[in-house]
N, C-alpha and C positions, 0 to 999 in steps of 0.2 A: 636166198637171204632170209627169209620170214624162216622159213626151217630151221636153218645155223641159230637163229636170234630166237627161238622158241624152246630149243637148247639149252640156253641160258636163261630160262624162264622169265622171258619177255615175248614182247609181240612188236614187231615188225609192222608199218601200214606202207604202202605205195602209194605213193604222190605222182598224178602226173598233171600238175597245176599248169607247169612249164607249158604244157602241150594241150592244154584241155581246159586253163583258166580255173575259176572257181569249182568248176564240177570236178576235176583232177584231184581237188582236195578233200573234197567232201567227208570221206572216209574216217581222214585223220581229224576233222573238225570234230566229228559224232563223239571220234574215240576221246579226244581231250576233254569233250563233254562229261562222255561217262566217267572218266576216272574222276573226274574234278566231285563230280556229283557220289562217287562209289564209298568216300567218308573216309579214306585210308591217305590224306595227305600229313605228312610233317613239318607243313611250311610254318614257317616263323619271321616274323619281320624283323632284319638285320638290327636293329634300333627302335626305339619306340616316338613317336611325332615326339613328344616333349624333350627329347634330349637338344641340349647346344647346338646351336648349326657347326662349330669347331671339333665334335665331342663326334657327331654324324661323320663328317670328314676323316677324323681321325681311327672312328672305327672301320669305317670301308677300307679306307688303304693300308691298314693292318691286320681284317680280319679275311680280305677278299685280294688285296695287290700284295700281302706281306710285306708289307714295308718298316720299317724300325722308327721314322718319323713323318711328319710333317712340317714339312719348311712352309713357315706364312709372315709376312709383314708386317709390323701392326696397324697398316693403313684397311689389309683384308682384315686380321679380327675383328679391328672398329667397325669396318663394314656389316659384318654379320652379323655384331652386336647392336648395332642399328637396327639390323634388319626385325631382329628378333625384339626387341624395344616398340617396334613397330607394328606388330602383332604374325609378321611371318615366320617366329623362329619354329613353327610344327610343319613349315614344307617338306620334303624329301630333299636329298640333295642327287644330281645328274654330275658326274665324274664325267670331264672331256680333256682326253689322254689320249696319247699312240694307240692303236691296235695293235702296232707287231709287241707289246711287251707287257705286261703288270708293272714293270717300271716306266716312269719316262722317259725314259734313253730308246729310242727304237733300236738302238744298235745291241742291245742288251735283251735277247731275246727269251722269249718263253715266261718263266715263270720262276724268276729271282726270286733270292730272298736276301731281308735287310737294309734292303736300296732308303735314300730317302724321295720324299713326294715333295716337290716345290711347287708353290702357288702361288701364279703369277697376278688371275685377278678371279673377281668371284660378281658373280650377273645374276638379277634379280628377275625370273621369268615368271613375274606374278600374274599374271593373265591364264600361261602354262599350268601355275601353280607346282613351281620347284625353282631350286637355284642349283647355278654351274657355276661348276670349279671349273676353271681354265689350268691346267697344270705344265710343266715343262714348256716343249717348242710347237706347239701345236699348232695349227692356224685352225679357225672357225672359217664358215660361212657369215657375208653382210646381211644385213636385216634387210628388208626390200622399203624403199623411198612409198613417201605414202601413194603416191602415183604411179603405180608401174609403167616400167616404160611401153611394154606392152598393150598397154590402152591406147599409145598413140600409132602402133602399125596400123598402118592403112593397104587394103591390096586396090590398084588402079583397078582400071574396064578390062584390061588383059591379065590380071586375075596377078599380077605382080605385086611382091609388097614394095611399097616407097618409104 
């Protein structure tokens, strides 16, 4: 594989993390080093902090899921205009959607285009420092109770939990 892939004027690293943990990786850690440090990147950030939080939305799911719009409520714009009135409108924003699709139809696979984006609700993760779009039919995970339940396992004298 490194051969085929040096062919193509790249480089290849093996990972065997799986099997070997962090030492497995090492390799590939150095190399991401070097290239980061080598001055030859063309990253660009999709948006700049000051745009709209509606403005961030709408450019992801057009520039990154192809989408033709975004469907939002105006109980979510007020939200985000709140949000940003309140001094968080320079967070990033975190897209939480299907995986099987750039759309949210999971049935609608790969990488459509023209679909619309609907927004269900939008979550303010200022601790995180970002906010989530909840889109289509997705389910999240619950937040954990301030007490986890886990502080009250006990294992008896036979090493059982109760």
């Amino acid at each position: 594989i490194k051969d085929y892939v040096r062919t193509l004027g790249s480089e290849a690293v093996l990972c065997k993390h799986w099997a070997e943990g962090s030492a497995g990786i090492e390799e590939l850690a150095y190399k991401v080093v070097d290239l980061a440090n080598a001055g030859h990147s063309q990253f660009s950030p999709l948006y700049p902090d000051e745009m709209p939080l509606f403005q961030k939305i709408e450019t992801i799911t057009k520039d990154i899921y192809h989408a033709s719009e975004v469907i939002a409520d105006k109980l979510v714009r007020e939200q985000l205009r709140t949000w940003e009135d309140q001094g968080y409108g320079d967070l990033p924003i975190c897209m939480a959607k299907t995986q099987y699709s750039f759309s949210t139809d999971p049935n609608l696979r790969g990488a459509p285009t023209g679909h619309a984006v609907p927004i269900r609700e939008v979550r303010l993760a200022a601790g995180a420092g970002f906010i989530v779009v909840i889109t289509g039919e997705i389910m999240t995970m619950p937040g954990l109770p301030k007490v986890p339940s886990s502080e009250r396992i006990r294992l008896n004298e036979q090493g059982y939990i109760e």
